[in-house]
C-alpha positions in Angstrom: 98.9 42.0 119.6 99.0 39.3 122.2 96.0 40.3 124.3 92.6 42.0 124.1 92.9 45.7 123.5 89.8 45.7 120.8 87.0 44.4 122.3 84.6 46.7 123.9 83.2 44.5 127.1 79.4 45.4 128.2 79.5 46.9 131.7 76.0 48.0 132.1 74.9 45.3 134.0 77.9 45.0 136.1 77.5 47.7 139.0 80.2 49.8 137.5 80.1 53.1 139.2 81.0 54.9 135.8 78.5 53.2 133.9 76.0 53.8 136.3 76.5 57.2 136.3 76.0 58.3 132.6 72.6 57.7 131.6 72.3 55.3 128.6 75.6 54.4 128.5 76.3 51.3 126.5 79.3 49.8 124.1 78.4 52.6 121.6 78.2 55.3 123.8 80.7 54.3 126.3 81.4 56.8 129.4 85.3 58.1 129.1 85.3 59.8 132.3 86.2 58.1 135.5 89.7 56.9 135.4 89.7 53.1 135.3 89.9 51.0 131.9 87.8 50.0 129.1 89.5 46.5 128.4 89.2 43.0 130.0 91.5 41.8 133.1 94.9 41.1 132.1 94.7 36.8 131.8 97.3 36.4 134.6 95.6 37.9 137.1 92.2 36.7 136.2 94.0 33.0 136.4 95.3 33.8 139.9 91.9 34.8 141.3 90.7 31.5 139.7 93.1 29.5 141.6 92.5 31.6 144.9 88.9 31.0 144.6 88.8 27.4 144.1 91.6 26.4 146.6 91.8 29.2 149.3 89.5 29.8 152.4 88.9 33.2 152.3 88.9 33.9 155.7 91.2 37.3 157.4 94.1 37.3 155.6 97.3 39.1 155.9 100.0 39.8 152.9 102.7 37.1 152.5 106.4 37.3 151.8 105.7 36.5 148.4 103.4 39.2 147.8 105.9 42.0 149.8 108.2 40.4 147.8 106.4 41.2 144.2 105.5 45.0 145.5 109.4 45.6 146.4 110.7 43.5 143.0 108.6 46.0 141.1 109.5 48.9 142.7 113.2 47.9 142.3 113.1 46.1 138.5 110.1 49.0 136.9 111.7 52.0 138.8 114.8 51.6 140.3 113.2 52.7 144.3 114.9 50.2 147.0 112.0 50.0 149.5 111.2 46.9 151.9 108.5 45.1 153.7 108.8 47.2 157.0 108.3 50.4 155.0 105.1 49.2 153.6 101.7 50.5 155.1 99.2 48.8 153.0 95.8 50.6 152.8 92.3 49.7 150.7 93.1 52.5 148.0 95.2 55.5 147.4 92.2 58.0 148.3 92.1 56.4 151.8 95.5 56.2 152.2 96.1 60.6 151.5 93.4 61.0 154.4 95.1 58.6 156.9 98.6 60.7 155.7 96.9 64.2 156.5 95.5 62.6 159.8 98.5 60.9 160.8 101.7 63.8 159.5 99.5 67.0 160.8 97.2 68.7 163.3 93.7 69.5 162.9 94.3 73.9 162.0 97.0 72.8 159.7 97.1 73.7 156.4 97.7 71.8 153.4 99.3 72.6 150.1 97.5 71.6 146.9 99.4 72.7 143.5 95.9 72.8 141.2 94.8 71.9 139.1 94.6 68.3 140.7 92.8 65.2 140.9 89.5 66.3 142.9 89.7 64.1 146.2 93.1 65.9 147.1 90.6 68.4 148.5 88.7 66.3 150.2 91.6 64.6 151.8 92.6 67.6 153.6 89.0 69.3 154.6 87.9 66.0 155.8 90.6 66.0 158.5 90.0 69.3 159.6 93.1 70.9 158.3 92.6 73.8 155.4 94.0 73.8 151.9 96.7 76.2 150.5 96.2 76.5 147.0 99.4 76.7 144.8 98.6 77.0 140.8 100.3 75.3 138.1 101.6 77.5 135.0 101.0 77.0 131.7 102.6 78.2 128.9 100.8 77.2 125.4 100.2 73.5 126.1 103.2 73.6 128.6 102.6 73.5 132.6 105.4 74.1 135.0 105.3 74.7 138.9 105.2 77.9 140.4 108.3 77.5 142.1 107.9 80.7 143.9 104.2 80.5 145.2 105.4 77.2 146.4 108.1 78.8 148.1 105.9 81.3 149.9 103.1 78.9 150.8 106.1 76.7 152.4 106.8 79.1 154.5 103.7 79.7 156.3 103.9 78.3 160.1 100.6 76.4 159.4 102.1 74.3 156.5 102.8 71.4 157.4 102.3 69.3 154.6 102.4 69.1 150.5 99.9 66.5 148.4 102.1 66.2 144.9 100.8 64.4 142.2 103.3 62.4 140.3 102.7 62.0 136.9 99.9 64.4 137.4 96.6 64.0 136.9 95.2 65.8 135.2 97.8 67.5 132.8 99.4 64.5 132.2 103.0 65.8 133.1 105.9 63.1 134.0 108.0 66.1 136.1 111.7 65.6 135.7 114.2 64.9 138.4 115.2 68.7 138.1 111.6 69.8 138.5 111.1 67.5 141.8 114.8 68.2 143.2 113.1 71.7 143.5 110.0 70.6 145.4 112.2 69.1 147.4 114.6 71.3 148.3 112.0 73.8 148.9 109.6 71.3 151.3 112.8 70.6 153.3 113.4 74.3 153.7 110.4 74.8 155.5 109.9 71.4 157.3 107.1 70.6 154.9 106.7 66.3 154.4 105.5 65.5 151.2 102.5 63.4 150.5 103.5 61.5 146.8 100.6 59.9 145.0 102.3 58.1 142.4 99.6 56.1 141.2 99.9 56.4 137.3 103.7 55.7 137.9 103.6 52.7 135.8 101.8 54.8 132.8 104.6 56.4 131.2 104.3 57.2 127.4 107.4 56.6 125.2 110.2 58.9 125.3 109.2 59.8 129.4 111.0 58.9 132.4 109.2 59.0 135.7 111.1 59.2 139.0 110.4 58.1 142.1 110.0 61.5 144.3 111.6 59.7 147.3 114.9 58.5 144.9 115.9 62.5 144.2 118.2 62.5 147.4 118.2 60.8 150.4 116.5 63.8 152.1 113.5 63.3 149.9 113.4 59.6 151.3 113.3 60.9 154.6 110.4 63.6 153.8 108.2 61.8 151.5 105.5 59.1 151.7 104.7 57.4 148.2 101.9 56.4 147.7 101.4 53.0 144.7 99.0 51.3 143.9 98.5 48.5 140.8 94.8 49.9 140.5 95.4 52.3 137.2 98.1 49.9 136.1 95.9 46.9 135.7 92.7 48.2 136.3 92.0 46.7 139.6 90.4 49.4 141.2 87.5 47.3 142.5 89.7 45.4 144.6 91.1 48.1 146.7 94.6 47.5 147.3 97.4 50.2 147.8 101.2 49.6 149.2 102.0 53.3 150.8 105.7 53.5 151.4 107.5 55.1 154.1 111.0 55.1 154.9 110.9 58.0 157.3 110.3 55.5 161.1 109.2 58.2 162.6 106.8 59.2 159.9 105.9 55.4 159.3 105.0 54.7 163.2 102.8 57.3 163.0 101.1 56.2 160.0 100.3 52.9 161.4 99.5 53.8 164.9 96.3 56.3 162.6 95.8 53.2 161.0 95.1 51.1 163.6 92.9 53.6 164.9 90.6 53.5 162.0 89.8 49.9 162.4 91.3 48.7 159.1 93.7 45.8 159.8 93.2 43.9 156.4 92.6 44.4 152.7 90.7 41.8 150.7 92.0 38.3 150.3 91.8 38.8 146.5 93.5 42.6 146.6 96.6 40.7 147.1 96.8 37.7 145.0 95.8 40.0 142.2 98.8 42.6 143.4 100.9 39.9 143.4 100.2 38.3 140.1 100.5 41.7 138.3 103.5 42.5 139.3 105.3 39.6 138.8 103.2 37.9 135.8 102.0 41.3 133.7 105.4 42.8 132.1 104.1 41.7 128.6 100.2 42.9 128.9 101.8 46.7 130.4 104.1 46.9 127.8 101.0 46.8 125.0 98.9 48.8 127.2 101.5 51.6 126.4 101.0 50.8 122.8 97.9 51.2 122.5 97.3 54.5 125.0 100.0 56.5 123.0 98.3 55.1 120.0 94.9 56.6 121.6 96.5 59.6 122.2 98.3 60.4 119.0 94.9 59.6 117.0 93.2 62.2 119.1 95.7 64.7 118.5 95.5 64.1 115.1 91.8 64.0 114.8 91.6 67.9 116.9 94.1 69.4 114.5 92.2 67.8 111.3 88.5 69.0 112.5 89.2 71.5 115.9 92.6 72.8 115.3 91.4 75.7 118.2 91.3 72.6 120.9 94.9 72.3 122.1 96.0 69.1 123.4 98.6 68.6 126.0 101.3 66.5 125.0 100.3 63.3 127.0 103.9 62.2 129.3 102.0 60.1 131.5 98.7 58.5 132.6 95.9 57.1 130.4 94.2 60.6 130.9 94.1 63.6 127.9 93.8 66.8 128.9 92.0 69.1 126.7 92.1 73.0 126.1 88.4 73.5 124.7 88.5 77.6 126.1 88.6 78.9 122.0 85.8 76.9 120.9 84.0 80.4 122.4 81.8 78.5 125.0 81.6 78.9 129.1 82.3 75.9 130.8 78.8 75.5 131.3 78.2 75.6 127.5 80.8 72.8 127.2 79.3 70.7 129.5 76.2 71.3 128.2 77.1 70.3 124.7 79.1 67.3 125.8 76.5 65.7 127.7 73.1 66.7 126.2 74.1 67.2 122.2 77.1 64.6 121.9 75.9 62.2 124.8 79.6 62.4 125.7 81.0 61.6 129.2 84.4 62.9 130.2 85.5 64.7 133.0 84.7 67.8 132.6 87.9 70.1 133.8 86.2 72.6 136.8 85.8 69.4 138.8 89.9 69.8 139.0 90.0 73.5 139.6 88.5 76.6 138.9 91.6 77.2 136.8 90.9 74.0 134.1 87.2 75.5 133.5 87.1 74.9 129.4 89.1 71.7 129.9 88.1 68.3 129.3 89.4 65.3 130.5 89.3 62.3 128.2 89.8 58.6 129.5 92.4 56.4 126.5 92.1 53.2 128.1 89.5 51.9 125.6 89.4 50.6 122.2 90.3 52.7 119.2 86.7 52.1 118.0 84.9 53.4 120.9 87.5 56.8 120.7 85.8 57.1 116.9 82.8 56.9 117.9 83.1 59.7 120.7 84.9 61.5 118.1 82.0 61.4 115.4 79.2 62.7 117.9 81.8 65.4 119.0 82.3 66.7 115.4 78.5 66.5 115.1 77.5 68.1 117.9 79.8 70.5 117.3 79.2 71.6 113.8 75.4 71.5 114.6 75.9 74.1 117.4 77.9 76.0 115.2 74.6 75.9 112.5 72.7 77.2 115.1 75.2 79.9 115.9 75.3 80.9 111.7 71.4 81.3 112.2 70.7 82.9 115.6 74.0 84.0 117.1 76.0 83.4 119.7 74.6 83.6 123.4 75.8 86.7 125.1 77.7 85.9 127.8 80.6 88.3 129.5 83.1 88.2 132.3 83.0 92.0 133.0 86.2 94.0 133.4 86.7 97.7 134.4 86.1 99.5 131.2 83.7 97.3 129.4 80.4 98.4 128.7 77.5 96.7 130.9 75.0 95.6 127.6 71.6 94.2 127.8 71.1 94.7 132.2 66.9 93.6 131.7 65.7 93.1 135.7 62.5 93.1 137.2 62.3 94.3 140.9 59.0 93.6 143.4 56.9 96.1 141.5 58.0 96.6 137.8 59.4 94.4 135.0 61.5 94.6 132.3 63.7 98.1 133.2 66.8 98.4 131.4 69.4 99.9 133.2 70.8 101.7 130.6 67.5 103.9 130.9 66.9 104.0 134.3 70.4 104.6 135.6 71.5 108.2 136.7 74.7 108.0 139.2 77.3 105.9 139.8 76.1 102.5 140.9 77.0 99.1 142.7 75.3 95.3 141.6 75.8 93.0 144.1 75.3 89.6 142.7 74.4 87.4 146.0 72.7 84.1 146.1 68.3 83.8 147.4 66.3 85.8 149.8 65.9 83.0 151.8 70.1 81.8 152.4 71.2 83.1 155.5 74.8 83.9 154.2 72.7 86.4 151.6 70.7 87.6 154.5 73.9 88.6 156.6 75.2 90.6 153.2 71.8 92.5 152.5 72.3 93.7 157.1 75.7 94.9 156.1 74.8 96.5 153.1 71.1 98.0 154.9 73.7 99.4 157.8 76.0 100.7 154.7 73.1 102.9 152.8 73.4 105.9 154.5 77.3 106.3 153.5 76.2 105.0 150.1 73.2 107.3 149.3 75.2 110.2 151.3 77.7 109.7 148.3 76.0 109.8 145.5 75.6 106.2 144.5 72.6 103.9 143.9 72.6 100.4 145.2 71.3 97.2 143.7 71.4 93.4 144.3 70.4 90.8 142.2 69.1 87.5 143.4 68.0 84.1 142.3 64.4 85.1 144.2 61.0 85.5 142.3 59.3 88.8 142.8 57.0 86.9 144.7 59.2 85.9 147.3 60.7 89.3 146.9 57.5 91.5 147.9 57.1 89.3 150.8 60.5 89.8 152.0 59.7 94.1 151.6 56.9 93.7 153.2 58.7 92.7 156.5 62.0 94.0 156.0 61.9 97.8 154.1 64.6 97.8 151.5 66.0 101.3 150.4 67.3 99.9 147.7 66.2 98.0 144.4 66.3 93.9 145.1 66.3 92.5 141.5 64.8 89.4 140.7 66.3 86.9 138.6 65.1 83.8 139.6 66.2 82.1 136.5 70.1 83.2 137.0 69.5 84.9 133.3 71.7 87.6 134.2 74.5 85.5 136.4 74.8 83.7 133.7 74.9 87.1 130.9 77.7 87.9 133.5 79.2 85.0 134.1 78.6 84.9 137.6 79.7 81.4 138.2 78.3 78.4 140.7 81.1 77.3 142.8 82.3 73.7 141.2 81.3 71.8 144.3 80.2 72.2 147.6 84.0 72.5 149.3 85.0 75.4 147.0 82.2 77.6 148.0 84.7 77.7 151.1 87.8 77.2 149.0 89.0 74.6 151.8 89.1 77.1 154.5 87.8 75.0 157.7 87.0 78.2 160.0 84.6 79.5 157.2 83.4 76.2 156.9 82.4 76.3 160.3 80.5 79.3 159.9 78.4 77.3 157.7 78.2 74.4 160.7 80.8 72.4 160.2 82.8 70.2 157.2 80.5 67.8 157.7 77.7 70.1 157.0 79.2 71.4 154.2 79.2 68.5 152.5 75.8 67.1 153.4 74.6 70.4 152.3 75.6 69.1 148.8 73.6 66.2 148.9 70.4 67.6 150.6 67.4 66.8 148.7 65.5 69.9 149.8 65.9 72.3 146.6 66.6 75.8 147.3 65.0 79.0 146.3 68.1 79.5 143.8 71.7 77.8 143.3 73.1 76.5 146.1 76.5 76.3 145.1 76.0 79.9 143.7 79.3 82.7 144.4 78.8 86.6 144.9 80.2 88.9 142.0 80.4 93.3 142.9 80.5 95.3 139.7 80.3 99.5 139.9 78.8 101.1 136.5 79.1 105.0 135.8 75.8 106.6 135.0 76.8 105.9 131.0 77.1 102.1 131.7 81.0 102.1 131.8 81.9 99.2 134.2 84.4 101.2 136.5 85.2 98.0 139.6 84.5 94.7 138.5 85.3 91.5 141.6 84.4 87.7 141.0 84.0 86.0 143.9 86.2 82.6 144.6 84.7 81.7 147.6 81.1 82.4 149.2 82.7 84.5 152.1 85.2 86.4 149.6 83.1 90.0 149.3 85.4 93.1 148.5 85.7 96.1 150.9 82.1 97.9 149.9 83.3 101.2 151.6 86.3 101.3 149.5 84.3 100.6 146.7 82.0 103.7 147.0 84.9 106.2 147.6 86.9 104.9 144.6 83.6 105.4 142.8 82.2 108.6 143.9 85.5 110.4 143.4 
């Protein structure tokens, strides 16, 4: 090959915020997680930065004709889009630029439509601005996703939807979608007056035998109801330099975009953002077409490798992006497992899939942009890890762990309560009863659920049933809390989350799903902004923070009869239809 695809450049020293995040990371244990590239600058653009360094003064500087006239060539010669200067809104990154769109297209009480799994910040795009998100669910058949055409249709056609964020290639499934596929989106947005928010920025990333499509080149109405968003960032791994072209052709839709704009203060990317831009697009043809080379390459030898040594791992056929998606669910561990066996046995970085979705929990997201040696490497540790886990499986068993449905049997329920440890349930149990899984004594959203169900005993007990709810409290903390608030029924303490995590009683993946993007039950819990900080606070809790409830009913033989995971922190079942279904 012409250029550098081999070499395996030492970033630890160079502030790079993916390096900086895995600990010990180093050219033999390089992080493949955060989505930018493994290999040195293309030559071209390192040359032009040279040039502007040495002969430029770099003071406020606006985009030239030549560079509007590089974004639009490569638009029209790499994908066949006519777009021009005055449709351009150029913004310091593509993240950035889906926050300016939700501010600018839609009204704070808006909602939002997300088709998930999906790159992480959509979400915080949307809750940012105050608007809430409307969850749509991609389908997967085998290794196969497709989009629910009909949840799309019926989340369209809410009055408060004003707006859809598509990804396109998506990230992280790694579909190119056809011009079929987005004809649909289309014609369904434009049913319902719904403008379309298209990031398109692994358009350039298309593996052998794909064709992308511009979203805004499926009909001219598309053109009129989309904004697509580019960027040479994943292209040429430029990321630092925070450049994005964000085209509009809409005028209507384009004024308002720029009048947001303006508002926020930002009249001017980087002098180097647009010398690099510009050299990329018009000097880099050569360097992307080995870049393709080498990611399919990557791709294909993972494959490969997973049906040699995991053949239970499927791996979706990569159409786009530098990004593999990985079905790890039949290797028989939780999510938690996974990650636990990525980071601390293989000293593996990837993404790990939750952060995408509750939906891709027992995926993994693998970054290709590196050399073939580095994906060995991961590789080896992987295998090793793997078959040392499975050793310790051979001698000591699996864990026990157990997302309960109605008819299962409720094994190994060990609690300890204020006064007494280690009861089973199975001994103590003698009518029908209800386990709340909450959160800690001392959160306020658990204190609300333990009034309602104090003011629901009477009904319960009247009944027939028994009542108990676990939390992540010590029995310390515990026989404090009876002491000043009489409980008639057990609170069991698990401070260590043993049995959440029997149960499966999941964490929330981050502190905006707790809410699931809903901004009024956000601010119940003070705000978005809160929300997030909440995250970040360095005052530890008395348990999870991020922790969701779970409601399980269990006969007096410990047949689980009602079983209800919680999505969100405010998503509790009806408990009075629970104890009539129950008691009948």
């Amino acid at each position: 090959m012409k250029y550098d695809f081999e070499s395996i450049p030492d970033r630890s020293q160079c502030g790079s915020s993916k390096w900086n995040a895995v600990p010990g990371a180093s050219t033999e244990r390089v992080p493949l997680s955060t989505a930018d590239m493994e290999f040195p600058t293309a030559p071209a653009i390192v040359e032009a930065l040279k040039d502007l360094a040495e002969n430029a003064i770099l003071g406020y500087t606006d985009p030239t004709d030549a560079y509007y006239e590089a974004v639009c060539g490569w638009m029209k010669r790499k994908h066949d889009f006519d777009v021009s200067a005055r449709e351009i809104v150029l913004t310091p990154g593509i993240v950035y630029a889906l926050g300016l769109l939700v501010e600018a297209l839609s009204n704070p009480g808006d909602s939002v439509i997300i088709i998930s799994p999906v790159y992480y910040p959509f979400d915080m795009s949307v809750v940012a601005r105050e608007r809430s998100i409307l969850y749509s669910q991609l389908k997967l058949d085998g290794v196969h996703y497709s989009i629910d055409y009909e949840e799309l249709e019926q989340l369209a056609q809410r009055p408060d939807a004003k707006l859809l964020l598509f990804c396109n290639p998506h990230n992280p499934v790694g579909r190119v979608w056809s011009r079929e596929e987005m004809e649909r989106v289309v014609e369904i947005c434009d049913r319902n007056d719904v403008f379309i928010i298209d990031d398109e920025i692994h358009h350039d990333l298309i593996m052998p035998g794909y064709e992308h499509t511009v979203m805004a080149n499926v009909s001219e109405r598309a053109r009129q109801i989309c904004a697509v968003c580019t960027a040479p960032s994943k292209t040429f791994n430029l990321a630092g330099l925070q450049c994005s072209n964000i085209m509009i052709p809409d005028r209507t839709a384009y004024k308002k975009v720029v009048g947001t704009h303006t508002l926020n203060l930002l009249t001017h990317l980087n002098a180097f953002a647009y010398r690099a831009c510009e050299a990329a697009y018009t000097r880099c043809d050569g360097w992307l077409d080995e870049l393709i080379e080498v990611i399919a390459g990557n791709a294909a030898y993972i494959e490969q490798f997973m049906a040699e040594n995991f053949p239970e791992v499927r791996v979706v056929p990569l159409e786009g992006t530098y990004l593999l998606w990985l079905d790890m669910r039949d290797l028989g561990m939780t999510h938690k497992e996974l990650e636990v066996l990525m980071k601390e046995e293989a000293g593996l970085y990837l993404d790990e899939g939750y952060i995408f979705g509750a939906s891709a929990r027992g995926f993994e997201r693998i970054n290709l942009a590196c050399s073939r040696k580095t994906l060995e490497r991961s590789m080896e540790r992987f295998k090793n890890a793997m078959d040392a886990r499975r050793a310790l499986w051979d001698q000591q068993g699996r864990p026990y762990h157990k997302t309960l449905e109605a008819g299962d049997v409720l094994e190994g329920f060990i609690y300890d309560t204020a006064e007494q440890s280690g009861l089973d349930l199975a001994q103590t149990i003698s009518k029908p009863t209800i386990l709340v899984f909450s959160r800690y004594y001392t959160c306020s959203i658990c204190q609300m659920l333990l009034s309602q169900l104090r003011a629901l005993w009477p009904e319960i007990d009247k009944a027939g049933c028994d009542l108990k709810v676990v939390l992540q409290s010590t029995q310390e903390s515990i026989a404090k809390a009876a002491q000043d608030h009489l409980f008639p029924f057990d609170l069991v303490c698990d401070p260590d989350a043993k049995l959440y995590d029997r149960y499966n009683v999941f964490e929330a993946d981050s502190s905006l799903a707790m809410v699931g993007g809903d901004v009024k039950n956000m601010k119940a819990m003070g705000g978005v902004r809160q929300v997030v900080i909440s995250g970040l606070d360095s005052k530890k809790p008395e348990g999870r923070s991020q922790q969701l409830p779970a409601v399980f009913a269990v006969d007096p033989d410990g047949k689980v009869t009602y079983a209800y995971y919680a999505k969100t922190v405010f998503d509790l079942p009806d408990f009075k239809e629970i104890v009539s279904k129950i008691s009948n």
